[in-house]
C-alpha positions as CSV (number, residue, x, y, z in Angstrom):
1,X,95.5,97.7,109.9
2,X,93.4,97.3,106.6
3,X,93.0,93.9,105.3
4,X,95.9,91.8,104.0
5,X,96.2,90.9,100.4
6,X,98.7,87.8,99.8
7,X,101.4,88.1,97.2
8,X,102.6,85.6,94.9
9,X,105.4,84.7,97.2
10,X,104.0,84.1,100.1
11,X,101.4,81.6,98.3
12,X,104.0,79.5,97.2
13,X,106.1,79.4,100.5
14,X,102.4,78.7,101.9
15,X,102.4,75.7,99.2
16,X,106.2,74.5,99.9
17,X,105.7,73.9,103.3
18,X,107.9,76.6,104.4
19,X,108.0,76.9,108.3
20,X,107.4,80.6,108.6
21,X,104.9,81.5,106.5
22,X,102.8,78.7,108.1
23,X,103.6,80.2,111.6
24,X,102.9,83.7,110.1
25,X,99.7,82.6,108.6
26,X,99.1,81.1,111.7
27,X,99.6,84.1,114.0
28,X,96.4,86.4,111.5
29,X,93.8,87.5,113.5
30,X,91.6,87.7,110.5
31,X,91.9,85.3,107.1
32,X,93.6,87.6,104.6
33,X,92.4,87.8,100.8
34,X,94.3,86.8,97.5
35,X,94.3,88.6,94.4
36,X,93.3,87.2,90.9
37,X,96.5,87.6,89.3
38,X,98.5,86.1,91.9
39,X,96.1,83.3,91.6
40,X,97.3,83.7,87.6
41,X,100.8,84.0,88.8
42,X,101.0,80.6,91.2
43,X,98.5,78.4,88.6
44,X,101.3,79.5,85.8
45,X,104.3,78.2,88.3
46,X,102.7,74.8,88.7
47,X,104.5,71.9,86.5
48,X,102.2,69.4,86.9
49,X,98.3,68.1,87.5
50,X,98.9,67.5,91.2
51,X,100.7,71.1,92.0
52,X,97.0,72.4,90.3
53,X,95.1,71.0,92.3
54,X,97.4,71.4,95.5
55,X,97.1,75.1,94.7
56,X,93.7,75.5,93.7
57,X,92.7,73.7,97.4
58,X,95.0,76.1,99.3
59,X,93.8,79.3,97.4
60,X,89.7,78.1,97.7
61,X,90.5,78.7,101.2
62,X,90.7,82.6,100.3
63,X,88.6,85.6,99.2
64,X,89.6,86.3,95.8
65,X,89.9,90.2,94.9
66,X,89.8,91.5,91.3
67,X,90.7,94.9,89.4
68,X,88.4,97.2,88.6
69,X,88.9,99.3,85.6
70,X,90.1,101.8,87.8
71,X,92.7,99.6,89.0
72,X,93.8,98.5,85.5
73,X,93.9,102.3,84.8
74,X,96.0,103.1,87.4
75,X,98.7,100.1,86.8
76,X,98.7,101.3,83.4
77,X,98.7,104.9,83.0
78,X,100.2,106.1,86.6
79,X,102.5,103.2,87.3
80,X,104.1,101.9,84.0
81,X,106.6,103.9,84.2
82,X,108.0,101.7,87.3
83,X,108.8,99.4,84.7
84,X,111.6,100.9,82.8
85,X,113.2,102.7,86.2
86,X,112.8,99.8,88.4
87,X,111.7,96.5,86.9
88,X,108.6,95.7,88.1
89,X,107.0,93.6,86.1
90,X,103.0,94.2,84.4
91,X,101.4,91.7,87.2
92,X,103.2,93.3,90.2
93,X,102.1,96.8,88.6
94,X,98.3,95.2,89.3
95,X,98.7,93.7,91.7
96,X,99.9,97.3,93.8
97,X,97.4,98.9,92.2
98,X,93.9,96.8,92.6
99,X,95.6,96.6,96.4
100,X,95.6,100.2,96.6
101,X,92.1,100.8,94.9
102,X,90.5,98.3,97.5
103,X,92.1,99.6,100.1
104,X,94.3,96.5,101.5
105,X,98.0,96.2,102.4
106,X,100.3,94.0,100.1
107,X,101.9,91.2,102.0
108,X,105.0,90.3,99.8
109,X,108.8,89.5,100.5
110,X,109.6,91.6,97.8
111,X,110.0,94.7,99.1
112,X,112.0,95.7,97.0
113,X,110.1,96.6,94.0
114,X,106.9,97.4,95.7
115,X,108.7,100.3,97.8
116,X,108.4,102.3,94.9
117,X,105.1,102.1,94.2
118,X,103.2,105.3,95.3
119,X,100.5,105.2,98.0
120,X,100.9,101.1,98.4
121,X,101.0,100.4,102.3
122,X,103.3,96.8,101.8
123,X,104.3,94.7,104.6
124,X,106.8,91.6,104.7
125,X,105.3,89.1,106.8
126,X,108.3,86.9,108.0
């Protein structure tokens, strides 16, 4: 399997304490990475000073991946149209397609709008 890139999702359960995705993140053979924008995406969810710097701890513990213009290019010109037919919103778009450009498998619970994403290899880890 190709390296894991964390969603959003799993982030926060990671940061709520939730049972499974500790167990999951538990069970990795190898440390899996963590995409800018869902760093962008968890630091935007956090209502106060402490949540900042209880998220900024946990996601230290990570490498970080970033788009390359290629990836950008792709999430805008190939995959935009995912957003008018199923929803996806502009960060997911990026975040499928700077995991696809580096080569990585999405970790997310939200299968749902990431099946349609050509080419993305996605996973739900709990």
């Amino acid at each position: 399997m190709s390296v894991l890139l964390l969603d959003t999702d799993v982030i926060i359960d990671l940061l709520r304490n939730d049972i499974l995705a500790h167990q999951w993140f538990a069970s990795l053979q190898t440390p899996p990475a963590l995409s800018s924008m869902a760093m962008l995406e968890v630091m935007q969810g956090c209502r106060d000073k402490r949540e900042h710097q209880q998220a900024r701890q946990l996601m230290n513990r990570f490498l970080i991946v970033y788009p390359v213009l290629e990836d950008i290019e792709r999430a805008l010109f190939t995959f935009s149209p995912l957003c008018l037919s199923h929803g996806i919103g502009a960060m997911d778009l990026l975040i499928a397609a700077t995991t696809i450009g580096h080569n990585m498998t999405l970790v997310s619970k939200n299968l749902k709008h990431f099946k349609h994403v050509p080419g993305l290899s996605v996973v739900r880890p709990y």
